[in-house]
N, C-alpha and C positions, 0 to 999 in steps of 0.2 A: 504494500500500500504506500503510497507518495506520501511524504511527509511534507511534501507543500508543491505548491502548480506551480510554473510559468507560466505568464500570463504573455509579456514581451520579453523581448532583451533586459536586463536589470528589475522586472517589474515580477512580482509572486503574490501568489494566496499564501498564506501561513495560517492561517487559524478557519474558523468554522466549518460546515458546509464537510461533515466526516473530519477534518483534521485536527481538528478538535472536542472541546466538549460540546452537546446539546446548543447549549443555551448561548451560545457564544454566538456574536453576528459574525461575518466576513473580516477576517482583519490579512491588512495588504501592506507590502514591503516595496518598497524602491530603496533602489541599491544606483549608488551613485559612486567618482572616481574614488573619495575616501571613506565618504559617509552616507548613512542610510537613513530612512525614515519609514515608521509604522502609524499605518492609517489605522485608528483605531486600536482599541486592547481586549476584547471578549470583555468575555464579566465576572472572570477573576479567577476560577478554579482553575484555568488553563492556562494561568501566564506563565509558569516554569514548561510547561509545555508545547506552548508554542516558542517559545525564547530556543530549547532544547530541541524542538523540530529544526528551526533555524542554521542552527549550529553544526547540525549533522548533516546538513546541505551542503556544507563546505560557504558559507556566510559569517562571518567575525561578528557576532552580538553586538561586543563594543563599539563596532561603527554605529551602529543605531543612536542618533547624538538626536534625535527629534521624533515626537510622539504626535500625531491629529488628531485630536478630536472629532469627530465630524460634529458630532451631538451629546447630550446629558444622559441618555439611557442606561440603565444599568449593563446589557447586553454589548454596548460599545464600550465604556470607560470603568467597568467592575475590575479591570487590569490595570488601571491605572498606577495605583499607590505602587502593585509590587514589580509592575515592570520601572518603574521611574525609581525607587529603591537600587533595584540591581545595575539599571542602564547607567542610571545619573545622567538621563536623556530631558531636555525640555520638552515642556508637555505646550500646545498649542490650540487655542479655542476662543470662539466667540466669545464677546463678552456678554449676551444674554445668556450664554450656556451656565456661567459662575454659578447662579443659586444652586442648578442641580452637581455643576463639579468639583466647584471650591468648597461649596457648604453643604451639600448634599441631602438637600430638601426634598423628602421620598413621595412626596406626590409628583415630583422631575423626574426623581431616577429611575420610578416605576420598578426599584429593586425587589418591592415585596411579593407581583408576579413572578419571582424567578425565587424568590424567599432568599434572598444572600444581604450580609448587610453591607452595604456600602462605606468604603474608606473615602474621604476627602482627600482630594489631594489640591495642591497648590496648581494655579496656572500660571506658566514663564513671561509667555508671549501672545498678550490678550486682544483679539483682532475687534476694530473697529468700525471698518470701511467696509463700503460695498464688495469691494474685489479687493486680496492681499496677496503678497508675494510670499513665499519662504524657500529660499534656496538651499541647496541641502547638496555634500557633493559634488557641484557641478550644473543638479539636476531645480528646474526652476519650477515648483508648485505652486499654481495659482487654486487659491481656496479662495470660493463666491459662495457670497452670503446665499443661502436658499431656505429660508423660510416656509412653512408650513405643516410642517411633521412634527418638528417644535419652533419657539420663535426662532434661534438661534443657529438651528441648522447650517451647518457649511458641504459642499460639496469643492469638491480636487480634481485639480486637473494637470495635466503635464503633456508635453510634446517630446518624443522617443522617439528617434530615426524617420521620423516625418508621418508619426500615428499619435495623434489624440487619446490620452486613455483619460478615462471618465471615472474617479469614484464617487460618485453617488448613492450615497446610503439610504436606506427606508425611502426612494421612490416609490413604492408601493405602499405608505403608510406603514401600522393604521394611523386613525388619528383621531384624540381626546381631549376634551377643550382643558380638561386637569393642567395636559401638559404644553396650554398655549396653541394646541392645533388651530391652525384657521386656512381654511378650501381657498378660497379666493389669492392666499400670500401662496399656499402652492401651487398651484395652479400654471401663474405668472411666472414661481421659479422651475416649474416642467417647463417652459417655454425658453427661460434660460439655457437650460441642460439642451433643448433640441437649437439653440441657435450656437451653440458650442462645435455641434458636429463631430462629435467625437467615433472615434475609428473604433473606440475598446468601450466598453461600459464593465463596471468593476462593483459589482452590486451589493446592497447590504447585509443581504440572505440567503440570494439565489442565486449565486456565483457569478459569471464572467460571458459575457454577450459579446460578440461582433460576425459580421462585417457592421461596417454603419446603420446598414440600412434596417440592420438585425436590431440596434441601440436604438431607431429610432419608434422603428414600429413597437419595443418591447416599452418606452415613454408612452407614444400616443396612443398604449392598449389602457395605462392608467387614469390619462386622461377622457378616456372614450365609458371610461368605466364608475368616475366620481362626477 
């Protein structure tokens, strides 16, 4: 059994989707000339495991110098505390995300569906703009604000040998107004994600989409569908 996918050249699954545990969303790696960075951390049970999938990839942990957030979910950031512990990685997130990351307010984290409690952890580098950079390696991340799953939602993007890859987390919801959901702010940011044009989609759940046309139709099936 693969202990993590290729996705492109430098680009990997590492966590969910079988590589991990259950309850763990998608978590994705870019590997850059010195340094790496992880989209995401699952939701805790499986961060010595995924770190340990990594490793025996023949991938140096220690490059891992930057952590994404995408969102406050427990399923996304339940890994935070103890990969950021071992990495001594900064961690990176919206600043509407803070109540559920920094202080870990469990109507955000929605940790008590998954029954784990939640560690706070500190955020390094707290984005504010509509669209931010984070370069990492070499390798240039643009994280755009996308709104609607929760307020604070960020989606990632990068250009790899002349492909678009797309991480786009919980496109598919759901969505609870507990946790700030609002149709209209997603909606607008699905139309973002399809004005990007992205060659790869790197999904929150359900693993890894392309050719394009494959990314865009598997958007405007959620759109067609809320």
């Amino acid at each position: 059994m693969a202990k993590i996918i290729e996705v492109c050249a430098g680009v990997y699954q590492v966590g969910g989707n079988g590589l991990s545990y259950p309850e763990d969303c998608c978590v994705y790696l870019v590997q850059g000339a010195e340094e790496s960075v992880l989209i995401d951390a699952g939701a805790g049970k499986s961060a010595d495991l995924i770190l340990d999938n990594i490793q025996k990839c023949g991938i140096d942990i220690d490059s891992i110098k930057t952590i994404i957030a995408t969102h406050g979910h427990i399923d996304h950031i339940g890994g935070l505390k103890k990969m950021r512990d071992r990495l001594q990685a900064q961690i990176v997130a919206h600043h509407l995300e803070l109540p559920a990351i920094a202080e870990g307010l469990p109507q955000l984290t929605a940790a008590s569906w998954y029954r784990v409690e939640y560690q706070k952890v500190k955020v390094d580098r707290i984005l504010k703009q509509e669209i931010e950079k984070v370069k990492v390696g070499g390798v240039e991340l643009v994280c755009v604000h996308t709104p609607g799953h929760t307020r604070g939602g960020i989606s990632v993007y990068c250009d790899i040998d002349g492909k678009r890859v797309l991480f786009g987390q919980d496109i598919h919801g759901p969505f609870n107004k507990e946790w700030g959901s609002d149709m209209n702010d997603w909606r607008q940011s699905m139309q973002k994600l399809l004005d990007l044009k992205p060659d790869i989609l790197c999904e929150g759940h359900f693993g890894i989409y392309s050719p394009a046309s494959e990314v865009q139709e598997y958007i405007l099936s959620y759109l067609r569908r809320y």
